[in-house]
Every structure is written in C-alpha cells, then in structure tokens.
C-alpha positions as CSV (number, residue, x, y, z in Angstrom):
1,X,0.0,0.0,0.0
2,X,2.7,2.4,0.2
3,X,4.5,1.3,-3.1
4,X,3.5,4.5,-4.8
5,X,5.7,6.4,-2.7
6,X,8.7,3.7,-2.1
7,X,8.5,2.1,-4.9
8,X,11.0,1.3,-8.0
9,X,10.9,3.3,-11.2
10,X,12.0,2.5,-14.4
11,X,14.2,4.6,-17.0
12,X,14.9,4.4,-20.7
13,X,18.4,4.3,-22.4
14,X,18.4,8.0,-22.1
15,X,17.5,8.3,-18.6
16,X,14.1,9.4,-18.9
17,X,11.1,8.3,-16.8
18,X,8.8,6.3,-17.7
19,X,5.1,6.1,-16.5
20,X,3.5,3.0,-15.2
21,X,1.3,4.2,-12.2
22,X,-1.3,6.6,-11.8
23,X,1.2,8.2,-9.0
24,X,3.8,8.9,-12.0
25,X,1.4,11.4,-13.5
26,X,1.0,14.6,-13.3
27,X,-2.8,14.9,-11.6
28,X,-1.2,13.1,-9.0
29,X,1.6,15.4,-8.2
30,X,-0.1,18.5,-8.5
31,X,-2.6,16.9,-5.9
32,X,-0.3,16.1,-3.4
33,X,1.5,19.6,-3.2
34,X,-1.7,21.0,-3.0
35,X,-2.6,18.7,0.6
36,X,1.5,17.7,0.9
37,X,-0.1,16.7,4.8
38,X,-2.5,14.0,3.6
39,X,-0.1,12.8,0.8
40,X,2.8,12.8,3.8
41,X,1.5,10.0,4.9
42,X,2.0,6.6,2.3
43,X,-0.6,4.4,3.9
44,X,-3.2,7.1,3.0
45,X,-5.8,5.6,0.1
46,X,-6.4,7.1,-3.2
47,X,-8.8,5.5,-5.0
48,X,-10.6,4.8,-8.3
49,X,-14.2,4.3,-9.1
50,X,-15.9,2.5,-11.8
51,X,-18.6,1.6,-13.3
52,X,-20.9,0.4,-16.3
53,X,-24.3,-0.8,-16.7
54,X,-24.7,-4.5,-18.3
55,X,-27.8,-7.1,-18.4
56,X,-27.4,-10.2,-15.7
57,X,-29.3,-11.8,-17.6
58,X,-27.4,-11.8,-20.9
59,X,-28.9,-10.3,-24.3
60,X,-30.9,-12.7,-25.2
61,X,-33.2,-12.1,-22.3
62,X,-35.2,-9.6,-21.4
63,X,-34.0,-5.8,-21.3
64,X,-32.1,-5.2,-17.6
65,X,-29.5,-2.7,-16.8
66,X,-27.8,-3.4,-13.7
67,X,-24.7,-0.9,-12.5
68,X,-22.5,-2.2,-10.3
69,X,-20.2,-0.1,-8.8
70,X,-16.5,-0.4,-8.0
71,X,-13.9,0.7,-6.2
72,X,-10.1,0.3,-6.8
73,X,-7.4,1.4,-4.5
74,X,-4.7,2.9,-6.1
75,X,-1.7,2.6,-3.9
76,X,-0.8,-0.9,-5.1
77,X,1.8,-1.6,-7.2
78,X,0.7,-2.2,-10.9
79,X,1.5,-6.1,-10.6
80,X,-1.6,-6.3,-8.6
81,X,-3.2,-3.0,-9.5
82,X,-5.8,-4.2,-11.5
83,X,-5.9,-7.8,-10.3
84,X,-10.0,-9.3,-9.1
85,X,-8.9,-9.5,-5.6
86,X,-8.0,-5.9,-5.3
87,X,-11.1,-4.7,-6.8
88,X,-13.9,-4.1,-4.8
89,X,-17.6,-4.2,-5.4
90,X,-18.8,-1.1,-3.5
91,X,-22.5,-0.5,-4.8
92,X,-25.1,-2.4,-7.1
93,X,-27.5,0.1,-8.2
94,X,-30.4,-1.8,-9.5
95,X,-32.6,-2.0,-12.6
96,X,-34.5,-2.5,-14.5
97,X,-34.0,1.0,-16.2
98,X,-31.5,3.2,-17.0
99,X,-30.5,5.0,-13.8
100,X,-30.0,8.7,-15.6
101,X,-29.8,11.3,-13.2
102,X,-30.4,9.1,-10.4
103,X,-27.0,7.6,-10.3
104,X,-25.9,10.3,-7.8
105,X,-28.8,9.6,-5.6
106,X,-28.0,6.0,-5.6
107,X,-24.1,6.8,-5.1
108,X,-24.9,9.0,-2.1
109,X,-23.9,6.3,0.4
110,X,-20.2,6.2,-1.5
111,X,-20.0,9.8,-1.2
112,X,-20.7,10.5,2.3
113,X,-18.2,7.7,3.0
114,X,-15.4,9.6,1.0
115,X,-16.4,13.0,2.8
116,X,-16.1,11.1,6.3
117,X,-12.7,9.8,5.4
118,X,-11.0,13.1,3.9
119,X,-11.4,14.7,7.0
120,X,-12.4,12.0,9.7
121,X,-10.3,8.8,8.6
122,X,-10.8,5.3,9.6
123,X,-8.7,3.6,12.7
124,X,-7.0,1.0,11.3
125,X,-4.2,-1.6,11.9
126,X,-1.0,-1.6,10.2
127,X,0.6,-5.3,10.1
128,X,3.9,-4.0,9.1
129,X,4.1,-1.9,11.9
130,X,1.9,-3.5,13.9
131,X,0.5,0.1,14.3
132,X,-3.0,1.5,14.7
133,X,-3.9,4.6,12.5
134,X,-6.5,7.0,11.2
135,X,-6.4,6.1,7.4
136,X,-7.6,8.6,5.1
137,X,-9.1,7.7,1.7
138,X,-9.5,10.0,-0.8
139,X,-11.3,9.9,-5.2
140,X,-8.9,10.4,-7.7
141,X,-10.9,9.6,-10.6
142,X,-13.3,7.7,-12.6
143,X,-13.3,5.1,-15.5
144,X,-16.2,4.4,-17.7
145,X,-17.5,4.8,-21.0
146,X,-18.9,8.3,-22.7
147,X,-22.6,7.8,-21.3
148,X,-21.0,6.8,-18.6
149,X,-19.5,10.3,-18.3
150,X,-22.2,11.7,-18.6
151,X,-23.5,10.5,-15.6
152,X,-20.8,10.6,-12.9
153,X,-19.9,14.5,-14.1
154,X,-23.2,16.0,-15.5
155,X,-21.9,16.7,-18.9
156,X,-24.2,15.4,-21.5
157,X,-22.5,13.6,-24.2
158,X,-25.4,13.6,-26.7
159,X,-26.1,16.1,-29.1
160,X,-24.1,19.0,-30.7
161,X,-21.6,19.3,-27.8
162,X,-20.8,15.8,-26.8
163,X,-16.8,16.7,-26.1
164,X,-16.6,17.5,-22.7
165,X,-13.5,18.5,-22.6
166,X,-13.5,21.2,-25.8
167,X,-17.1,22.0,-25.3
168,X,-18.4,25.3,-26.8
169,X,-14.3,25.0,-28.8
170,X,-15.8,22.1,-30.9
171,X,-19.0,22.3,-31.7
172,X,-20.4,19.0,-34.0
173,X,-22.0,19.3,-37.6
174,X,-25.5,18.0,-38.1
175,X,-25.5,15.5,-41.0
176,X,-28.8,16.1,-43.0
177,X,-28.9,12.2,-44.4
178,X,-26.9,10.5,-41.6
179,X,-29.3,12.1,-39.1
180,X,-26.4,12.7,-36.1
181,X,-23.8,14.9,-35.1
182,X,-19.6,14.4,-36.5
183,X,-16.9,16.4,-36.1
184,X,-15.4,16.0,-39.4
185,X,-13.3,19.1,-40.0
186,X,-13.6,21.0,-36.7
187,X,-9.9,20.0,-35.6
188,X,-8.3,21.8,-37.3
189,X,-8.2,24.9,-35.4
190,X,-6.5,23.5,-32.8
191,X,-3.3,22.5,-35.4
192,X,0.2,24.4,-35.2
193,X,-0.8,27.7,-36.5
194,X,1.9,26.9,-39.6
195,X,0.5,22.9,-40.0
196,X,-0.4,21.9,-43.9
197,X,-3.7,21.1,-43.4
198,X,-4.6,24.4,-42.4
199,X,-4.1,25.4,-45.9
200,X,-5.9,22.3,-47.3
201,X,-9.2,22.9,-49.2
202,X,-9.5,19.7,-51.3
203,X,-9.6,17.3,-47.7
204,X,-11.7,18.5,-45.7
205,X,-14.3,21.1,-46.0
206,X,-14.8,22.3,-49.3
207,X,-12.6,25.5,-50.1
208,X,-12.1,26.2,-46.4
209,X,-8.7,27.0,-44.8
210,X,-8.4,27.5,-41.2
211,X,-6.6,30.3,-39.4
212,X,-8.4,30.6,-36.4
213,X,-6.2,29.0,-33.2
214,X,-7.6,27.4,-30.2
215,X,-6.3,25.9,-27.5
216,X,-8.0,22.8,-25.6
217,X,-9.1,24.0,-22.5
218,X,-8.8,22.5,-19.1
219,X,-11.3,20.8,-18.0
220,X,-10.7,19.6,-14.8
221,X,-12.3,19.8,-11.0
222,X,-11.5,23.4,-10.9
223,X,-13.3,24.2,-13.6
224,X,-16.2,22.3,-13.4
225,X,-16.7,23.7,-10.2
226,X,-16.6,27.2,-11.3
227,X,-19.0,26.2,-14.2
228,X,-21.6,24.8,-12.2
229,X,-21.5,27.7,-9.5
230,X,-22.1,29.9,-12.7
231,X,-25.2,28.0,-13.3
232,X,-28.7,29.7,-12.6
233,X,-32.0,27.7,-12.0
234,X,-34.4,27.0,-15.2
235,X,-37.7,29.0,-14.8
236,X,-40.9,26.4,-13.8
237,X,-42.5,24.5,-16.4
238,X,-39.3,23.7,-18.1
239,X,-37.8,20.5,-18.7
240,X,-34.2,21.5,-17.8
241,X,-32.9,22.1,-14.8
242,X,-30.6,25.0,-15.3
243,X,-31.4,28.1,-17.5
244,X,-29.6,28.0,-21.0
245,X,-29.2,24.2,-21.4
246,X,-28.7,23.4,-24.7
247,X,-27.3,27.1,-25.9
248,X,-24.5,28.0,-23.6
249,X,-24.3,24.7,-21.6
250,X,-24.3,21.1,-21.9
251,X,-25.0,20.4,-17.6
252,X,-28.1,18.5,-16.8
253,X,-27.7,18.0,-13.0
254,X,-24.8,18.7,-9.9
255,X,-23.1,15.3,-9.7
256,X,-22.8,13.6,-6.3
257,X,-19.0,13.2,-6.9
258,X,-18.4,17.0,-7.6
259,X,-19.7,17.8,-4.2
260,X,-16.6,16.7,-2.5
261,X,-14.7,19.6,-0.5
262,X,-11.1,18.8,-2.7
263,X,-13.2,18.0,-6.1
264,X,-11.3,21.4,-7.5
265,X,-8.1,20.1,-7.1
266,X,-8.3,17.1,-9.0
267,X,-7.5,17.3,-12.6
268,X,-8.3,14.6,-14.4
269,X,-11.6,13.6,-12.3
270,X,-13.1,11.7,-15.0
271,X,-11.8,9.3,-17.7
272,X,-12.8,7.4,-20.6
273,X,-12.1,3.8,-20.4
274,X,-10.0,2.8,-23.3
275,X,-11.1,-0.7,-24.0
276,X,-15.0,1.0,-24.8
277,X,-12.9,3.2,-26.9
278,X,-10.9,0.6,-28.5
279,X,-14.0,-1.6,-29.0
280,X,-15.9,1.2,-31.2
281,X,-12.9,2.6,-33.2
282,X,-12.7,-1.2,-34.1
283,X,-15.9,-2.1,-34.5
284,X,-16.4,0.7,-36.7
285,X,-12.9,0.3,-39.1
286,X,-13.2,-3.5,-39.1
287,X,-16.6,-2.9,-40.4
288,X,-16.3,-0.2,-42.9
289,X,-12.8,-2.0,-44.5
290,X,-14.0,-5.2,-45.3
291,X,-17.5,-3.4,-46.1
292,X,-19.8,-5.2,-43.6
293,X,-23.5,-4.8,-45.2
294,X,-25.9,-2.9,-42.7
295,X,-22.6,-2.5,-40.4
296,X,-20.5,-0.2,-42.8
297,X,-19.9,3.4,-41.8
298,X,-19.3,4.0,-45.5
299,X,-22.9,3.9,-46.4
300,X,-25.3,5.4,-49.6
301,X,-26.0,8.2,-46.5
302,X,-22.6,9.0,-45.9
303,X,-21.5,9.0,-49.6
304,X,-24.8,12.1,-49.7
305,X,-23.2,13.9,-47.4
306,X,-19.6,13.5,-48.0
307,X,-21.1,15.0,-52.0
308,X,-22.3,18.2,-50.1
309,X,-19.5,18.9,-47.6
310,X,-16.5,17.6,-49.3
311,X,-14.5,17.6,-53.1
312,X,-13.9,14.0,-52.8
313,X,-15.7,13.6,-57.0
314,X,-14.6,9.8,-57.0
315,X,-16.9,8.8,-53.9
316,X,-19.7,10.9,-55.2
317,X,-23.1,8.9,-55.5
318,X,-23.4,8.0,-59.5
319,X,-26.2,8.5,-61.0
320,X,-28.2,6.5,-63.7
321,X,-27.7,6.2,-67.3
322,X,-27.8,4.5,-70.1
323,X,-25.7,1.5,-68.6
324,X,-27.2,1.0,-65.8
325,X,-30.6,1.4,-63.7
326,X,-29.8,2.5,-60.3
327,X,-27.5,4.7,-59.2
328,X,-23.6,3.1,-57.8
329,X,-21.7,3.6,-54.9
330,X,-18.0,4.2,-56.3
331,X,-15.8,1.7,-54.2
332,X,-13.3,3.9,-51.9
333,X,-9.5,2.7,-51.8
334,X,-9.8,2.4,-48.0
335,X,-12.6,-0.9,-48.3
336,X,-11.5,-4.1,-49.5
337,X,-13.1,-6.0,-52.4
338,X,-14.9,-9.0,-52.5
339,X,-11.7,-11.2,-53.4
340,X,-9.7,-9.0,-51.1
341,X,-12.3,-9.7,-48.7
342,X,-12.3,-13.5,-49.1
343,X,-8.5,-13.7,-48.2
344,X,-8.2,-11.4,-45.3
345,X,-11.5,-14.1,-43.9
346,X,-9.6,-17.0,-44.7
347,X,-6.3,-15.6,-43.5
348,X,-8.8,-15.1,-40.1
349,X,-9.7,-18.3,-40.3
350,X,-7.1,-20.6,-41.1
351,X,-3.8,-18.7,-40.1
352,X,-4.0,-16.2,-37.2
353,X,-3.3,-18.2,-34.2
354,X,-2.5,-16.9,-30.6
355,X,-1.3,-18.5,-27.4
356,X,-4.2,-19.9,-25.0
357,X,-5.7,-17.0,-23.1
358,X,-4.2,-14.3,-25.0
359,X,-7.2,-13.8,-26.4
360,X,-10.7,-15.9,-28.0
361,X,-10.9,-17.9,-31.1
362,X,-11.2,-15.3,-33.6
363,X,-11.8,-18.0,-36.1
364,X,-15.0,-19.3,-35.2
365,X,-16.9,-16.8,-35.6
366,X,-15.8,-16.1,-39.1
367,X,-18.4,-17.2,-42.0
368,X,-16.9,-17.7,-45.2
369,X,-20.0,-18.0,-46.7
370,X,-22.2,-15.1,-45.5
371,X,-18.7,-12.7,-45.2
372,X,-19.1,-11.7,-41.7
373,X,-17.5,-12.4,-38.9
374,X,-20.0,-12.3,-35.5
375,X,-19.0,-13.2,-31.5
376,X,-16.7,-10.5,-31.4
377,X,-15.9,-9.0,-28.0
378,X,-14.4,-5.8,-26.6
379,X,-10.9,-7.8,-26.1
380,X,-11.2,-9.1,-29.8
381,X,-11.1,-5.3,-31.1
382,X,-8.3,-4.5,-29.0
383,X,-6.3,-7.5,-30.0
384,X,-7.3,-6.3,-33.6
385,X,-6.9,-3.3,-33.9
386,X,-3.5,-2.8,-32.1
387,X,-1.8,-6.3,-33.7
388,X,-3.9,-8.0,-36.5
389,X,-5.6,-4.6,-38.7
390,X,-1.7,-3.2,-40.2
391,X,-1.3,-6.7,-40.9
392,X,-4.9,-8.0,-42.4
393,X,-5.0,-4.9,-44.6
394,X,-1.3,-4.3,-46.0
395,X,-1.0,-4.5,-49.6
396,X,-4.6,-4.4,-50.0
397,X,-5.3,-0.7,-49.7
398,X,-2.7,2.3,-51.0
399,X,0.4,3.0,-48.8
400,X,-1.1,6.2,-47.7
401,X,-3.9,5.1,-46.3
402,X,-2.1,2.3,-44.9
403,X,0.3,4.4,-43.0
404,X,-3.3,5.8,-41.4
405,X,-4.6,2.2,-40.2
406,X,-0.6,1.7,-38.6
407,X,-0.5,5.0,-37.1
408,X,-3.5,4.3,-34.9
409,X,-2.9,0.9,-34.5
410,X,0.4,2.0,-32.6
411,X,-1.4,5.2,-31.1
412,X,-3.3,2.6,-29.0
413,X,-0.8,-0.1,-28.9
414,X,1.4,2.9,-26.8
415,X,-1.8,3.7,-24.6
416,X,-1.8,0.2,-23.4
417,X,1.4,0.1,-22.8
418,X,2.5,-1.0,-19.5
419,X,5.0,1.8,-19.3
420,X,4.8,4.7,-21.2
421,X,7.9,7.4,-21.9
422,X,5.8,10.8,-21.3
423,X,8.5,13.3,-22.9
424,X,9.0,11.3,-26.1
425,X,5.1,10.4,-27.2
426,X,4.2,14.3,-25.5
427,X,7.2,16.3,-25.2
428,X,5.0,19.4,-23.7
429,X,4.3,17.3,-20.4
430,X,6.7,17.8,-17.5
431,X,6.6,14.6,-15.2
C-alpha cells in the first residue's frame, strides 16, 4: 500500500522516466502539493471508481440494466493494481432501467463515505508496523465509457456538444442524411498555426482554410466547479434544470462526486475507459474496410453527405444512365473487395493463431459463406486493432492510407502500454 511512494521506477536508455502508475502522473503530483499533509503519509488511500451498466441476464433475455459499482485502491503496485482481488464491489445500483440522473442519488452512500474519510479517517491496523492509524481515503478519478461520463460528471454527451473536454471550442455538424452529429473538420483549429492542413481545401471542407487557433481547455475539477457555480436555476414549467441548457451549456444535473470539498483540485476527475474506446474505433474500421452490409460506416448516406461537404468527386453517388438502372456507390481505396475480402477471412480463419488465453478464437466466428464475422468482443477489437488490422490490410489498400490504419494501430498499442515514456510520445508534459 505504500508502493506509490517507495516504490522502484523504471528509465529508458536516455534516462528518462517512464510512466507505469497513476502516481507517476501529473494529476497526481499536482494533488499532493496541494494537501503535501495528507499525501505525507504513504498508507493514506487514493482511489478509483468505476462503473458500467450490463444485463445479468445476458442479451438474449429480457431488457435489464444493472450498474455495479467499484472501487479500486490505487496505492498498489501495478502487478496487482488491476488484479480481481483488489477490486472491490462497492454499490449495485439496481434496474431494471436506465438510472440517468439518479446515479448520484444511488451513489450517495459512497459519497458520504469519502467525505467522512478526507477529514475524519478510519482507525486502522498496520501489520507491518503492527501500528493503529486514522487512514484517510480520498477519489482520484473515474473510468467508464462516454454515457457513462455523462452520468458521474453531468456533462451530456449527446447532441451538438458531446466533447466535454473542448465544449463550446468544438462544436459537432449536423448531417442532413446521416441524421447525427460528427466532427469532421472541426480539428483543425486546434493545429500548429503553420500545420499543412490548415491550408488544405481539397480534404476537408470544401474551399475552407483554417486560421483561427484554439487551444484545448482544461477541464478539470476546478473548472467544473466554477462552471456549475455559474449555473442559474431554469424558470418552472421547463424540462431543464438549469437556464440556458442546450445554448450555452451542456450540464443536466450537480453530480454527487463533484460535491466533495477537494473536487477542484483534481485534474483529471473523469476518464474514458479505453477498452469502450478501443472496442468502437474497431468495430467501426473493421466494419467499414471489409464493407460489412448494414454495419459499414461507408454507407449510400454518408456518400450524400460527403457530396455536399466535401470535393472528394470519386466517392460521389453515381447516377443513372444508359448503362445501368440505379445509381452506384463508387468503391473507396480504404474498403477491400470482395476477393480481397475473401482472403483477409480466410487468413482469419485458417492462419491467425494466438497463445491460450491471450485472447478468444477469432476463427470461429468467421463465415466464409455469408462474409461476416460475428461473437466478437471488446478484447477481440483490442487485440485487432493494435496487432492484426496493419497486418490483415497491407497491400490491399494504397500505402497512404495504410500508414493511417498503422498510425492508430500504434497510437493505441502505446496507450496500453505498460509503461509509457511521457517526454518522447508528448514532449510538452513535465513529469
């Protein structure tokens, strides 16, 4: 329990440090000189909390969502960080609907317990020393997915400001066909002010270069804090709580976590879980490159849109004529065709093998017959999009694009990392 403070780090050849514990970052730090008499003492608990609704009852049952709640000290070294018997089942808030709102009601009980033990503790026995003492445990952050988010800060994710980080900086287009909010092409003002694609009208939006700079807020306890205390009650008779929802503000309700006395000093209070991340990148590439009917992201819809927004000619829509009946989706240099297709199945099939419990049997679920591949899970994607996808598609598709599909693939390979080299993947962080 004290191994964040005593114990060993690891450098590279050129004597940098590397990250491999929440305690080697920066939020952490920052934290500590801020209460340097809480974080004086090693035995004192920071923890983790999450959470994500599933069905007990499996999907081919009725309709339950059931949200357990965890809680995962953070002291321990990262051997045993993550392992089942340091995680601990804390709440089960029950079903069978969507909790909304009502998460913070339910996670009262967890919050008045953190409140008591910031400035109260808990008397307890230290083996090592044989020692009683008044143990202090503290929130440090949160893991779950983006509705998730939306629940445990009061952010909502849905609609034309779904970032909550950039917020108001980034505000989504609404596609007219597609019928939902993207934010193609609203990046680019946060580029180096000298970066090429500034200056790139054929890419992106038609004819539009990009001089404007911004710079990605902060968005951590501090100012949420400040945002919500900004906040001024909705009139009665409306459906939102707070006045201005929806055209200065994305905050539906005060969340019970951002009521603790030290919430403003955290920065990085909530996070996304990478593996939800990992699993809908994936789902999404794997589905649009080897054109997956009714899956495919590169649908007749998008193709209307991309016409309207973008000078991309070749993946224009193609209309009748004397030829032909109905109109033609142009094939893109990113999907694979159907003999392309066929291989990279069979090569699923008949040649990717992995060591027992690295990770499932990719190869049963792939149907050489229909061209789909089903059973896939959340740890399937990540397996596939960090080590099989440069692999399956190389060759098939043009270098360019390739260099794309290899550039994420090691973007999240390096996420997962189990040590990461801060000052050579982000040079601007001091650690």
């Amino acid at each position: 329990m004290t191994w964040h403070k005593r114990g060993k780090r690891y450098e590279d050849e050129h004597g940098r440090k590397k990250m491999g514990h929440p305690s080697d970052g920066k939020a952490w730090k920052n934290f500590d000189k801020k209460h340097h008499l809480k974080a004086a003492e090693a035995r004192n608990v920071r923890i983790a909390i999450a959470t994500d609704g599933f069905n007990p009852y499996g999907m081919s049952t009725a309709s339950y969502s059931c949200w357990p709640v965890f809680v995962i000290p953070l002291n321990l070294p990262p051997g045993v960080l993550m392992q089942r018997k340091t995680i601990f089942l804390s709440l089960i808030i029950p079903g069978p609907e969507y909790p909304g709102k009502n998460l913070s009601v339910f996670m009262q009980p967890l919050v008045d317990d953190l409140h008591h033990s910031w400035h109260h503790g808990m008397l307890t026995y230290d083996r090592a020393s044989k020692k009683n003492f008044f143990m202090k445990v503290w929130f440090h952050y949160s893991m779950h997915d983006l509705p998730g988010y939306a629940l445990l800060c009061g952010w909502c994710t849905a609609g034309k400001w779904p970032c909550p980080v950039c917020r108001h900086r980034l505000e989504f287009l609404w596609l007219q066909k597609g019928g939902k909010y993207v934010a193609f092409d609203t990046n680019r003002q946060f580029l180096k002010r000298r970066h090429p694609f500034r200056e790139d009208t054929k890419n992106f939006k038609k004819g539009k270069v990009v001089h404007e700079v911004k710079e990605v807020p902060k968005f951590d306890g501090k100012a949420v804090d400040a945002e919500l205390r900004a906040l001024k009650p909705a009139e009665s008779g409306t459906s939102h709580r707070f006045e201005g929802y929806g055209v200065t503000h994305n905050w539906t309700h005060e969340a019970a976590l951002t009521k603790l006395d030290y919430y403003k000093d955290l920065e990085l209070p909530h996070n996304i879980d990478v593996m939800h991340t990992e699993k809908n990148v994936g789902e999404s590439v794997f589905n649009t490159v080897l054109n997956i009917p009714e899956k495919s992201k590169d649908n007749v819809k998008a193709r209307v849109d991309v016409e309207k927004l973008c000078d991309r000619k070749r993946l224009h829509m193609q209309p009748p004529d004397r030829n032909r009946k109905n109109w033609v989706k142009p094939h893109a240099n990113y999907c694979l065709d159907s003999l392309q297709k066929k291989e990279a199945f069979k090569w699923l099939k008949y040649v990717v093998m992995f060591p027992d419990g690295y990770c499932s049997n990719m190869s049963k679920g792939v149907n050489l017959l229909t061209g789909k591949v089903t059973g896939l899970k959340s740890h399937d994607y990540h397996i596939w999009i960090e080590r099989l996808m440069p692999v399956m598609v190389r060759g098939y598709i043009p270098e360019k694009v390739w260099r794309v599909f290899a550039e994420l693939s090691h973007f999240f390979r390096t996420l997962c990392a189990k040590q990461i080299c801060p000052r050579k993947y982000a040079p601007n962080i001091k650690v």
